[in-house]
NUDO-835285 format. One record per residue: x negated, y, z negated of N, C-alpha, C in turn; residue number from 0; residue in three letters. Coordinates in Angstrom, 1 decimal. Layout:
N
<r><n_x>X</n_x><n_y>Y</n_y><n_z>Z</n_z><ca_x>X</ca_x><ca_y>Y</ca_y><ca_z>Z</ca_z><c_x>X</c_x><c_y>Y</c_y><c_z>Z</c_z><ropa>NUM</ropa><mimar>ALA</mimar></r>
...
//
This chain:
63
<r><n_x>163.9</n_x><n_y>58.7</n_y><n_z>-89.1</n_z><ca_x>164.1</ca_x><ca_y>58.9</ca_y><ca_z>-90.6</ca_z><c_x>165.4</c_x><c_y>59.7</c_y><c_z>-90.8</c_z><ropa>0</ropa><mimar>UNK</mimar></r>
<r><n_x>166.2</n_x><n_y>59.7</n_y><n_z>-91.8</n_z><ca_x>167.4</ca_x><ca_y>59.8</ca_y><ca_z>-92.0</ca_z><c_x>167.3</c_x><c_y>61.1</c_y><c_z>-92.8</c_z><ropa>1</ropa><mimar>UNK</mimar></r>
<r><n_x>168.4</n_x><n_y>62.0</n_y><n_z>-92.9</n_z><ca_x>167.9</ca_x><ca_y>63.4</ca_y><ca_z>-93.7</ca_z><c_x>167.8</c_x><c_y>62.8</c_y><c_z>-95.1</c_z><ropa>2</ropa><mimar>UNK</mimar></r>
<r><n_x>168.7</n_x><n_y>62.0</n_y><n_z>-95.6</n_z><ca_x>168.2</ca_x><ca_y>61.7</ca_y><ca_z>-97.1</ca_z><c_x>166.8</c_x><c_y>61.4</c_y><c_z>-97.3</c_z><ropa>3</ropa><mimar>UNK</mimar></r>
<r><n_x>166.2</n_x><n_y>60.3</n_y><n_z>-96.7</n_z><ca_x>164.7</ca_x><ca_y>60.4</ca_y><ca_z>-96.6</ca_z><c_x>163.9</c_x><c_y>61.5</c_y><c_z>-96.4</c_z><ropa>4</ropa><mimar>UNK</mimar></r>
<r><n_x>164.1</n_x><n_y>62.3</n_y><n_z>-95.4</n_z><ca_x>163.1</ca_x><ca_y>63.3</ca_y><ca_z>-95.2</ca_z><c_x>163.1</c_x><c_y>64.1</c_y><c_z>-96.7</c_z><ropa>5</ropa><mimar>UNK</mimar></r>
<r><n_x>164.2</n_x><n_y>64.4</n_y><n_z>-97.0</n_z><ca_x>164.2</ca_x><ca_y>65.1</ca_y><ca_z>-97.9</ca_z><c_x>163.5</c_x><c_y>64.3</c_y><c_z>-99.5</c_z><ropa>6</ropa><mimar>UNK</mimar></r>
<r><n_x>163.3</n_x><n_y>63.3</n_y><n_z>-99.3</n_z><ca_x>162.6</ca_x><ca_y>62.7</ca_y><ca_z>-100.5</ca_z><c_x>161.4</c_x><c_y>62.7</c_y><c_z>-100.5</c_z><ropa>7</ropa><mimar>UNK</mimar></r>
<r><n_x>161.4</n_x><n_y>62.6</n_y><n_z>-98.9</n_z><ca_x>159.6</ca_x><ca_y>63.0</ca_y><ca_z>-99.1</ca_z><c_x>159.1</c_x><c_y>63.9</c_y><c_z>-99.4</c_z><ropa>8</ropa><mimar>UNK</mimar></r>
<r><n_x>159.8</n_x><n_y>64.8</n_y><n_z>-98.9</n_z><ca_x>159.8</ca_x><ca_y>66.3</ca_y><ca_z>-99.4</ca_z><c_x>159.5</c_x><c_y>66.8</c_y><c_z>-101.0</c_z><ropa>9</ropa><mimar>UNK</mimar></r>
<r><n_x>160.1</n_x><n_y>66.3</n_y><n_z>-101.5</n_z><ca_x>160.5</ca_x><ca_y>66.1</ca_y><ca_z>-103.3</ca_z><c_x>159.1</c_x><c_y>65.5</c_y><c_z>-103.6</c_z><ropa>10</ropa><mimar>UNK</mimar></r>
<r><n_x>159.1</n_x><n_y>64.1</n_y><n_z>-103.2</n_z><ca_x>157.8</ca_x><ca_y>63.3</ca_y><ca_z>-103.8</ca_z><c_x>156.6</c_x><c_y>64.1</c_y><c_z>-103.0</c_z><ropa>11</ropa><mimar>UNK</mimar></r>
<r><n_x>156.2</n_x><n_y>64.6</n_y><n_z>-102.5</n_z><ca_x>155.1</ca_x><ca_y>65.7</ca_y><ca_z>-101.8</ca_z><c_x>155.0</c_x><c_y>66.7</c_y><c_z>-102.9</c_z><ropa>12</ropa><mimar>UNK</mimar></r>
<r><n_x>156.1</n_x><n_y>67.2</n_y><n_z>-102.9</n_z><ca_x>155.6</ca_x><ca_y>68.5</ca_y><ca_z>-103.9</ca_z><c_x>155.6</c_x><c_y>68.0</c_y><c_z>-105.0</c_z><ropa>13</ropa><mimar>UNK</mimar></r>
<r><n_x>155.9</n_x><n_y>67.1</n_y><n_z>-105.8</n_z><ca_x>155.5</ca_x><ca_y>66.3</ca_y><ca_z>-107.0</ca_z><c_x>154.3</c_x><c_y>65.8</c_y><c_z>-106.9</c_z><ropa>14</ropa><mimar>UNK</mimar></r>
<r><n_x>153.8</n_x><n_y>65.3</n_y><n_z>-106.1</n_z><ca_x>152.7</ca_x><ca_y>64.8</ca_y><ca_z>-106.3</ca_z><c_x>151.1</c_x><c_y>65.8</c_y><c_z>-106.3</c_z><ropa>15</ropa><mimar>UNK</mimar></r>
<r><n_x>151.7</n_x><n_y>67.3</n_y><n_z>-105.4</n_z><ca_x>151.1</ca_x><ca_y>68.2</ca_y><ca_z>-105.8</ca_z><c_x>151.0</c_x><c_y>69.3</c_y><c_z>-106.6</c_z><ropa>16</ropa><mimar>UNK</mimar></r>
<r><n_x>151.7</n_x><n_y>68.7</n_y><n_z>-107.8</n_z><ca_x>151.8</ca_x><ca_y>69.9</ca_y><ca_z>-108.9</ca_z><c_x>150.5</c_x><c_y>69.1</c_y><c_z>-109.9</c_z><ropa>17</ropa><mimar>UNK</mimar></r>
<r><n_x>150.0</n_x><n_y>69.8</n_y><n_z>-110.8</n_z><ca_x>149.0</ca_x><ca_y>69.6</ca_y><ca_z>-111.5</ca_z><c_x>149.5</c_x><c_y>68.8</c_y><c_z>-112.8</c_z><ropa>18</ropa><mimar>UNK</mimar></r>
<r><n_x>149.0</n_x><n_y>67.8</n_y><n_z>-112.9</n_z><ca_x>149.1</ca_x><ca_y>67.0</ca_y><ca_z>-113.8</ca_z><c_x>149.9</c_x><c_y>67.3</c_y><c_z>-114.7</c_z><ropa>19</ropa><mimar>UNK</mimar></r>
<r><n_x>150.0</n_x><n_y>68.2</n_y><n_z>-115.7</n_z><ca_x>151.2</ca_x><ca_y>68.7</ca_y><ca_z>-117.0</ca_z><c_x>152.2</c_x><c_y>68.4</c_y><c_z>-116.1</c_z><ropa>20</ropa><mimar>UNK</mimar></r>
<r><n_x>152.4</n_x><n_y>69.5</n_y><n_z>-115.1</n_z><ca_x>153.5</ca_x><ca_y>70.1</ca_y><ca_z>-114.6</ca_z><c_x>153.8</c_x><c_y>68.7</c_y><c_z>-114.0</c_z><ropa>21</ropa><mimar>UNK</mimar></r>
<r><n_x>153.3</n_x><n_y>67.6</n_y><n_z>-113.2</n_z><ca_x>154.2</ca_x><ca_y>66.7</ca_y><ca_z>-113.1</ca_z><c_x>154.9</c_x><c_y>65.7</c_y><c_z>-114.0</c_z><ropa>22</ropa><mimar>UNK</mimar></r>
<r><n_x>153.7</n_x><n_y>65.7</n_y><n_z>-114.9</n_z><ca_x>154.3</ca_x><ca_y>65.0</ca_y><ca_z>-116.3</ca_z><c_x>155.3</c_x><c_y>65.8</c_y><c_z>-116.6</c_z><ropa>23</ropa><mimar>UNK</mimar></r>
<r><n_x>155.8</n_x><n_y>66.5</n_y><n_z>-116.8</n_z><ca_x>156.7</ca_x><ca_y>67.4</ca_y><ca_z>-117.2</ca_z><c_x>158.3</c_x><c_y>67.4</c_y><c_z>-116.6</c_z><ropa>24</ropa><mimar>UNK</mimar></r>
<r><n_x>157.8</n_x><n_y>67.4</n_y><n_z>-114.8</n_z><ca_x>158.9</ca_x><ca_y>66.8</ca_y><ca_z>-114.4</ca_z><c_x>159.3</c_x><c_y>65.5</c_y><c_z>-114.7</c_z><ropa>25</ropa><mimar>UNK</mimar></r>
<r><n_x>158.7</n_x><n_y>64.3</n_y><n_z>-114.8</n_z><ca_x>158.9</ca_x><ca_y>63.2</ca_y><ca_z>-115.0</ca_z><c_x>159.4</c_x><c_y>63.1</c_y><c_z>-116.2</c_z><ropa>26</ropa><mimar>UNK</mimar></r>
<r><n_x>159.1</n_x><n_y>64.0</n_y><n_z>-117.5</n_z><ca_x>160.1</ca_x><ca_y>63.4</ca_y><ca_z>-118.5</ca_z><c_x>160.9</c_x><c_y>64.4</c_y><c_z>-118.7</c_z><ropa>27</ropa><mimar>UNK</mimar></r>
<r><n_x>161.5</n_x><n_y>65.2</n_y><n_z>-118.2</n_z><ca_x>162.3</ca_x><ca_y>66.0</ca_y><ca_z>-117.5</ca_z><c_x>163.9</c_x><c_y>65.0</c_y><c_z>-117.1</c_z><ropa>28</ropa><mimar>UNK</mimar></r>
<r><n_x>163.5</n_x><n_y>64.1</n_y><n_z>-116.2</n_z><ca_x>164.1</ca_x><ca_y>63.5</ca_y><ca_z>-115.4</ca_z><c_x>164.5</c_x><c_y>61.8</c_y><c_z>-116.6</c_z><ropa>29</ropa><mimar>UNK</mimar></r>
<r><n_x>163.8</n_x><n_y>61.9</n_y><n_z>-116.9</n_z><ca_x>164.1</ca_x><ca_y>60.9</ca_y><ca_z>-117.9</ca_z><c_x>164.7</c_x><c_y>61.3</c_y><c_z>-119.4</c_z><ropa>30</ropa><mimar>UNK</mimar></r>
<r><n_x>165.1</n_x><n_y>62.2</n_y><n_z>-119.4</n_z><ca_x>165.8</ca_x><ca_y>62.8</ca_y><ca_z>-120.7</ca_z><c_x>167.2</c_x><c_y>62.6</c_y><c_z>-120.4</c_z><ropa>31</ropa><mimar>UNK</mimar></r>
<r><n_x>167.3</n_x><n_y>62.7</n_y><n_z>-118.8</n_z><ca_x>169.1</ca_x><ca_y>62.6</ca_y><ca_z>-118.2</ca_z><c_x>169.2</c_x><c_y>61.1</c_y><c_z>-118.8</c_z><ropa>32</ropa><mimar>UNK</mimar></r>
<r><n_x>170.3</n_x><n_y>61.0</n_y><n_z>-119.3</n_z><ca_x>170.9</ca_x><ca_y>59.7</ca_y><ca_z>-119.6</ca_z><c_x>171.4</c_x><c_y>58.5</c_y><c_z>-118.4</c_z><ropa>33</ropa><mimar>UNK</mimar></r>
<r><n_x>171.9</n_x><n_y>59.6</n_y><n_z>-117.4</n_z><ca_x>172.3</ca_x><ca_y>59.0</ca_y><ca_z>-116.1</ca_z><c_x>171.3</c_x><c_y>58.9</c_y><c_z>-115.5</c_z><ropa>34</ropa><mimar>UNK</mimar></r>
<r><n_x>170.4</n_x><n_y>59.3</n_y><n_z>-115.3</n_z><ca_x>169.0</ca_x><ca_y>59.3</ca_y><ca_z>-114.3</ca_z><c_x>168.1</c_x><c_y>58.4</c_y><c_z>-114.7</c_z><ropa>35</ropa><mimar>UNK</mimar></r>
<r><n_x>168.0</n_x><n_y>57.9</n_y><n_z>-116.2</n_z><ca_x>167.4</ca_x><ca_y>57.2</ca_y><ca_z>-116.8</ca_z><c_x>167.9</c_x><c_y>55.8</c_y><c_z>-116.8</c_z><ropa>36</ropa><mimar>UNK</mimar></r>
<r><n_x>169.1</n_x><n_y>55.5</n_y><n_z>-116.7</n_z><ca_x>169.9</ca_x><ca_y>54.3</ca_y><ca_z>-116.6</ca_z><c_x>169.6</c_x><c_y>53.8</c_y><c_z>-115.2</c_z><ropa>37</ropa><mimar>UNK</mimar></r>
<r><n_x>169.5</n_x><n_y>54.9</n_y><n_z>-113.7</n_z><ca_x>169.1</ca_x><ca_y>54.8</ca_y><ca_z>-113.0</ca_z><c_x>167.7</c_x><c_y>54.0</c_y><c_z>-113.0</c_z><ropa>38</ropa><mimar>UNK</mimar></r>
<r><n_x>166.9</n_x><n_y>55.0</n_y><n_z>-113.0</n_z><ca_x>165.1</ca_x><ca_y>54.4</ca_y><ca_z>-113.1</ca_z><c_x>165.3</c_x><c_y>53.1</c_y><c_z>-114.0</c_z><ropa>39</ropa><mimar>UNK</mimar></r>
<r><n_x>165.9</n_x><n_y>52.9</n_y><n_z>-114.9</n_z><ca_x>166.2</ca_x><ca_y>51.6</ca_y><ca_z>-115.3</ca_z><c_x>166.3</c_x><c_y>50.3</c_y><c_z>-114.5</c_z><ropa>40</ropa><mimar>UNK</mimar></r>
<r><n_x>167.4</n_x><n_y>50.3</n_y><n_z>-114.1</n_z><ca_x>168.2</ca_x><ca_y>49.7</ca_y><ca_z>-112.7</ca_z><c_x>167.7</c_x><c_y>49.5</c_y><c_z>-112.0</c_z><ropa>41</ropa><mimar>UNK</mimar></r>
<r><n_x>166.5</n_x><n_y>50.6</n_y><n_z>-111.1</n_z><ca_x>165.8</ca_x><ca_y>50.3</ca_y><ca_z>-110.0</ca_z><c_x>164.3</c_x><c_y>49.4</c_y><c_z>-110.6</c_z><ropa>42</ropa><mimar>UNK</mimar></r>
<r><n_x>163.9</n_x><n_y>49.9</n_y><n_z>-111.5</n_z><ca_x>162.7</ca_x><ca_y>49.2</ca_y><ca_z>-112.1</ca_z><c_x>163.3</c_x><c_y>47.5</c_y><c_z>-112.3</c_z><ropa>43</ropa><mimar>UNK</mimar></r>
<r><n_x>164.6</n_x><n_y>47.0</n_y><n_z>-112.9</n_z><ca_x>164.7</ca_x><ca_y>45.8</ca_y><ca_z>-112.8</ca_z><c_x>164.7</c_x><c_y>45.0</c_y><c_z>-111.1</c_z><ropa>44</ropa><mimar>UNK</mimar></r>
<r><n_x>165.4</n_x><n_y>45.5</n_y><n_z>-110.2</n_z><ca_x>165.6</ca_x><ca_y>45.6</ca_y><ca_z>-108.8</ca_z><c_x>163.8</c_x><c_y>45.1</c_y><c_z>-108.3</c_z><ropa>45</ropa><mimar>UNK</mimar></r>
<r><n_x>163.3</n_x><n_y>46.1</n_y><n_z>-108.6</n_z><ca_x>161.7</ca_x><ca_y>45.9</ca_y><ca_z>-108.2</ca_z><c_x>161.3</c_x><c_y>44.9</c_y><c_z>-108.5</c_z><ropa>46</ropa><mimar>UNK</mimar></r>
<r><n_x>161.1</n_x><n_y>44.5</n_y><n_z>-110.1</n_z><ca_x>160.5</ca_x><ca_y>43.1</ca_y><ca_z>-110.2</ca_z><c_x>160.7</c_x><c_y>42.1</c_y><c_z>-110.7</c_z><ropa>47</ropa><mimar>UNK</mimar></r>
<r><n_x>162.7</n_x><n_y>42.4</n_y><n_z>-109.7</n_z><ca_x>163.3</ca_x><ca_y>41.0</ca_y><ca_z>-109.4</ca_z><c_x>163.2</c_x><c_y>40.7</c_y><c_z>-107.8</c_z><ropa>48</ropa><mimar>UNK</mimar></r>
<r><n_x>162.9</n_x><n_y>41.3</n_y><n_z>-107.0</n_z><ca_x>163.2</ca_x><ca_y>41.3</ca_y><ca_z>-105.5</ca_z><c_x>162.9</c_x><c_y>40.0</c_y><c_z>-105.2</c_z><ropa>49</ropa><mimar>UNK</mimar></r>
<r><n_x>162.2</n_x><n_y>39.3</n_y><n_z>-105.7</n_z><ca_x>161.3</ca_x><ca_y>38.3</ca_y><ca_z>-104.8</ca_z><c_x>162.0</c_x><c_y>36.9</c_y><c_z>-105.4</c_z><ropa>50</ropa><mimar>UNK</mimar></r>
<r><n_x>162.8</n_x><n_y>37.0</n_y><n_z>-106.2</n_z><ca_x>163.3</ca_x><ca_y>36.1</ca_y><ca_z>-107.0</ca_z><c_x>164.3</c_x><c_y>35.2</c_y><c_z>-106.0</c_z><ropa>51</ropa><mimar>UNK</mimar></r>
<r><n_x>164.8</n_x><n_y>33.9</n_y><n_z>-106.4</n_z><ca_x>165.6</ca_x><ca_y>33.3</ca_y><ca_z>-105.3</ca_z><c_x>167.0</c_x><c_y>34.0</c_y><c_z>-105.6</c_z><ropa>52</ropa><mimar>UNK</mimar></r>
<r><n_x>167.7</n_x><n_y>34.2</n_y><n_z>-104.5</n_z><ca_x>169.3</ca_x><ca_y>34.6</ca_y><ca_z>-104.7</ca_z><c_x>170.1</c_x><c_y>33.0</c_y><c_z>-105.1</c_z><ropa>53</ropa><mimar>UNK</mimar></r>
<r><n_x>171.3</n_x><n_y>33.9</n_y><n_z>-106.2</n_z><ca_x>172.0</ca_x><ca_y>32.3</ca_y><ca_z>-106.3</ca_z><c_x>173.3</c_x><c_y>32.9</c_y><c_z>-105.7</c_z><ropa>54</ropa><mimar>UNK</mimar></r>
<r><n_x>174.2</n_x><n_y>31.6</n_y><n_z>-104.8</n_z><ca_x>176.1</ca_x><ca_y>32.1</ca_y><ca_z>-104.5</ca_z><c_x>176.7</c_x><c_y>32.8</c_y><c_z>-105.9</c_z><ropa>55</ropa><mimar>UNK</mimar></r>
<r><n_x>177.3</n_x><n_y>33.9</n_y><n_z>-105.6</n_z><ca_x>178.3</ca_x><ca_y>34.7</ca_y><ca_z>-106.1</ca_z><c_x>179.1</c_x><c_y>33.7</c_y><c_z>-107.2</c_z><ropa>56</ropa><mimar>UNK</mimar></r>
<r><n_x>179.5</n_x><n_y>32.7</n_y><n_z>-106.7</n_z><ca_x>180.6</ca_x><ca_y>31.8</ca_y><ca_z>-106.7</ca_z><c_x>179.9</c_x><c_y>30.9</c_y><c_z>-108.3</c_z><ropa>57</ropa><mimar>UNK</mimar></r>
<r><n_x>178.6</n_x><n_y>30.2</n_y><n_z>-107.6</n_z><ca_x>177.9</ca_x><ca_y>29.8</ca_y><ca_z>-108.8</ca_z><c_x>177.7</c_x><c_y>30.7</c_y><c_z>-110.2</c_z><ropa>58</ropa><mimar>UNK</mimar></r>
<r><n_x>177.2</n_x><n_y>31.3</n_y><n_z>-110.2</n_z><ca_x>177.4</ca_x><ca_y>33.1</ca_y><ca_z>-110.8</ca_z><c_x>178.7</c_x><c_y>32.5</c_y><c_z>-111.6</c_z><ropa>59</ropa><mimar>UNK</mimar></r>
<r><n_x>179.8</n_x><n_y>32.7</n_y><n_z>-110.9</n_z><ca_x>181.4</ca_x><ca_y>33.3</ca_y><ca_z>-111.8</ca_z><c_x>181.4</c_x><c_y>31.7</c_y><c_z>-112.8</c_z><ropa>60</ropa><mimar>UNK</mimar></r>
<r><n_x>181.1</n_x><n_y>30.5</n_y><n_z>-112.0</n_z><ca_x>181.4</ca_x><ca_y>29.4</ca_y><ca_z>-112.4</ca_z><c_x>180.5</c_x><c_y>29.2</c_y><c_z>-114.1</c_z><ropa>61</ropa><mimar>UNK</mimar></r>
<r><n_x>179.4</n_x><n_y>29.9</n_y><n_z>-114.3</n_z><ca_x>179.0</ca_x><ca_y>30.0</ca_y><ca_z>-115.4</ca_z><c_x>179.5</c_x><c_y>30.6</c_y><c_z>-116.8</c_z><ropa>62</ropa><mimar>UNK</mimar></r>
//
């Protein structure tokens, strides 16, 4: 496991043990950042696009 990882787990561990408010709290916390939020954006489309077929780059530009 790579230090970036460990250290996430670390993060999501102690988030997941804070008591309900307090994690809600973090979470819209973290979503008020404009950059963090464009983030979680980005990754939420990523997620439930993964499974989709890839098209060539090339096809892509040609449109």
């Amino acid at each position: 496991m790579t230090a970036s990882r460990a250290t996430a787990e670390v993060f999501l561990t102690a988030l997941r043990a804070l008591p309900k408010e307090e994690h809600q709290a973090v979470l819209a916390r973290i979503t008020e950042d404009a950059e963090w939020r464009k983030d979680l954006r980005d990754l939420t489309i990523f997620v439930e696009r993964k499974d989709e077929p890839s098209r060539p780059f090339r096809e892509l530009l040609s449109r």
